[in-house]
Wavefront OBJ file of the C-alpha trace (Angstrom):
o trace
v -5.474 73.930 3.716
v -8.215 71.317 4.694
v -7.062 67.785 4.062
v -10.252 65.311 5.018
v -11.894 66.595 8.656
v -7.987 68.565 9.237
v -6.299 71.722 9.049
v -3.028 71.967 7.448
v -0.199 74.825 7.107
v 3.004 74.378 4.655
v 5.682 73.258 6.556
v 8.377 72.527 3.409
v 7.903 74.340 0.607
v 8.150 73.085 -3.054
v 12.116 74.913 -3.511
v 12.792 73.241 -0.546
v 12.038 69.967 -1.066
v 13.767 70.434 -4.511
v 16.835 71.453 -2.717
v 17.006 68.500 -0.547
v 16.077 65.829 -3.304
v 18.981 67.800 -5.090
v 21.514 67.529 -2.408
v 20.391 63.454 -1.657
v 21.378 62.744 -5.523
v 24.432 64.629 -5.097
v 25.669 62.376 -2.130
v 24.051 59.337 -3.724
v 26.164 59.666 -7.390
v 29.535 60.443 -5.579
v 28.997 57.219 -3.234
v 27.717 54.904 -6.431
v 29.713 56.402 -9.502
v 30.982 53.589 -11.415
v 28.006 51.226 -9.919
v 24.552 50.164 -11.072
v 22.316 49.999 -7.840
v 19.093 48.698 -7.893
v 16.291 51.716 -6.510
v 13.688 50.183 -4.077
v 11.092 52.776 -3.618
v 8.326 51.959 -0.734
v 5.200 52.377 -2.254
v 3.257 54.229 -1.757
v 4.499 57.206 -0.055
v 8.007 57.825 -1.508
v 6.683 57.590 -5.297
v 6.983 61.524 -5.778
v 10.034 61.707 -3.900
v 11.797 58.515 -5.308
v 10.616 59.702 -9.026
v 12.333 63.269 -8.462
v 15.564 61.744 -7.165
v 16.314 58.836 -9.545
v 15.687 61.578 -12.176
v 18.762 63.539 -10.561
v 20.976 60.580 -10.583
v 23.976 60.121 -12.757
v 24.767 56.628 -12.541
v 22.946 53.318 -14.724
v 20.254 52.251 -12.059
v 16.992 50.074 -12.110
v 13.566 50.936 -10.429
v 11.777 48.407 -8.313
v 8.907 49.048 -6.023
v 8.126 47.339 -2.730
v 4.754 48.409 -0.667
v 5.243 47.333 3.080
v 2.178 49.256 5.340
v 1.666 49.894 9.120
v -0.238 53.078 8.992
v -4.048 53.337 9.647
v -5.332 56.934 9.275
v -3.111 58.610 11.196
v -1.340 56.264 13.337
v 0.934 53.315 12.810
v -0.610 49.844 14.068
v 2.724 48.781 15.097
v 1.911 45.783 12.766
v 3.838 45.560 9.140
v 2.636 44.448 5.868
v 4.394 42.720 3.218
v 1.560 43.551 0.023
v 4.838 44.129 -2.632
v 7.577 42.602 -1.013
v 11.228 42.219 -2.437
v 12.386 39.671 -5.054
v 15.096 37.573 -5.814
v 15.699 40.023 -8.139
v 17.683 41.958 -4.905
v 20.087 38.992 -5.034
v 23.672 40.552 -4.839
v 22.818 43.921 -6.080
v 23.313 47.161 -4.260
v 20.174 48.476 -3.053
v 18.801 51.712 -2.075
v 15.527 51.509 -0.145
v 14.056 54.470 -0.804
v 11.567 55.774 1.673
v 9.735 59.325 2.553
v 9.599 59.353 6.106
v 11.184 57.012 8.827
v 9.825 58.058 12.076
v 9.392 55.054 14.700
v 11.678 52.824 11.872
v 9.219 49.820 12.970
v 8.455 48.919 8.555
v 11.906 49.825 7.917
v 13.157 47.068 10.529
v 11.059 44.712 9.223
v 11.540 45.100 5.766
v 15.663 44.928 6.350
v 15.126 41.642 7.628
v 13.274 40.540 5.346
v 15.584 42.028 2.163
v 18.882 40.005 3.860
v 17.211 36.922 3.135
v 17.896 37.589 -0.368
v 21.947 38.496 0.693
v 22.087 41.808 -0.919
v 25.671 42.977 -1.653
v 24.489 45.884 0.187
v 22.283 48.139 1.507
v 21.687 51.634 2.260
v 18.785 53.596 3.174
v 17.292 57.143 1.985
v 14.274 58.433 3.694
v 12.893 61.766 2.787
v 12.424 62.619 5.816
v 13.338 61.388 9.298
v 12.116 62.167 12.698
v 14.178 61.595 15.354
v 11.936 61.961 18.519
v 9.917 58.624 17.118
v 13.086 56.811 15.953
v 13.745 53.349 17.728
v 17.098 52.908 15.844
v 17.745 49.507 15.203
v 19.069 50.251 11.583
v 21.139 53.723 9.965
v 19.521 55.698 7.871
v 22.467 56.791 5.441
v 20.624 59.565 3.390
v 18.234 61.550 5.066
v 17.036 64.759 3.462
v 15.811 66.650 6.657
v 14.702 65.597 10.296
v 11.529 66.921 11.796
v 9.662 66.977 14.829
v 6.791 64.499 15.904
v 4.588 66.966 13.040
v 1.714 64.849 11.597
v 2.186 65.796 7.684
v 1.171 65.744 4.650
v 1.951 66.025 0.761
v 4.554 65.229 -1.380
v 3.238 61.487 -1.576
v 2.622 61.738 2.069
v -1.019 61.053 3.039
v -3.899 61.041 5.286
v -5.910 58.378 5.057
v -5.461 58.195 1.006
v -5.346 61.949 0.659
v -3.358 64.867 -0.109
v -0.133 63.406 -1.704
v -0.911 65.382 -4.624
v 0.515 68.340 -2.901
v 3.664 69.711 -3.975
v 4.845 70.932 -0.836
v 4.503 69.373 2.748
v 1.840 70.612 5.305
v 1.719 69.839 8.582
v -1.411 70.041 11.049
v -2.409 72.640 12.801
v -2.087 72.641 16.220
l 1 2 3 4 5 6 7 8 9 10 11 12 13 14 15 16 17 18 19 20 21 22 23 24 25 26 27 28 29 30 31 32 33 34 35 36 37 38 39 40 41 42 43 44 45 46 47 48 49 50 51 52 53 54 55 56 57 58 59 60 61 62 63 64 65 66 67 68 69 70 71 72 73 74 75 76 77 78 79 80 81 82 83 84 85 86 87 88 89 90 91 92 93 94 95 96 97 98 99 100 101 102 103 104 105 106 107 108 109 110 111 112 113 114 115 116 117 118 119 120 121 122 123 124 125 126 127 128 129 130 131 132 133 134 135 136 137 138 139 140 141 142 143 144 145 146 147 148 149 150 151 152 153 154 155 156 157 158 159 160 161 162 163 164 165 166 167 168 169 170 171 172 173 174 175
């Protein structure tokens, strides 16, 4: 598979990826029955992911989006991007920041600051996917579907460079 100038193999099929969003909702409705979180998908990687899983949730919930951007091509510039930041609409609700990948965790720091300016009755985040060889901590990830390695990848809503998130499974590059 060819994605711009690269070459790509699967890496996480379609069943699997339906699996894990399956299993996330799972842990997400037993730790919010009885609640009514509010759903903060980061645009705009996580939009396939986030609509699959809010689909597999059982409790009342609200949708709404936040875009916060570091990544150039294939790289992070190590500098974040409020374009869609959060609202007062965050204001004492539970929130679920839901991303697709968290690998150095540099936009995911910044946007937790930036969310507890609004004091949040809480806040818990679900990432897709997380790789733990780029992780600089700082923050938990709560729900993470599966860890990878340092893989650049694509699909799913992940891109490169604007394409390929139309794929329904995730590919990573050849090496």
């Amino acid at each position: 598979m060819k994605v711009k100038d690269k070459e790509f193999e699967v890496y996480i099929t379609e069943a699997e990826l339906a699996e894990v969003v399956e299993q996330l909702a799972a842990r997400i409705n037993v730790d919010y029955a009885g609640k009514h979180p509010l759903i903060c998908p980061v645009l705009t990687g996580s939009f396939i992911f986030s609509a699959d899983l809010v689909r597999k949730l059982a409790m009342k919930c609200e949708v709404e989006f936040v875009k916060y951007t570091s990544y150039e091509g294939m790289h992070s510039t190590g500098k974040v991007q409020a374009q869609l930041p959060f609202t007062t609409k965050v204001k004492g609700r539970d929130i679920i920041i839901v991303e697709d990948i968290v690998d150095s965790g540099i936009s995911m720091n910044y946007m937790l600051h930036e969310l507890a300016k609004f004091e949040p009755a809480s806040v818990k985040v679900c990432s897709l996917l997380l790789k733990p060889g780029c992780f600089k901590g700082g923050f938990k990830v709560d729900y993470v579907g599966k860890e990878i390695g340092n893989d650049f990848i694509v699909g799913y809503g992940l891109d490169y460079d604007g394409e390929g998130r139309m794929l329904k499974e995730i590919y990573r590059i050849k090496s």
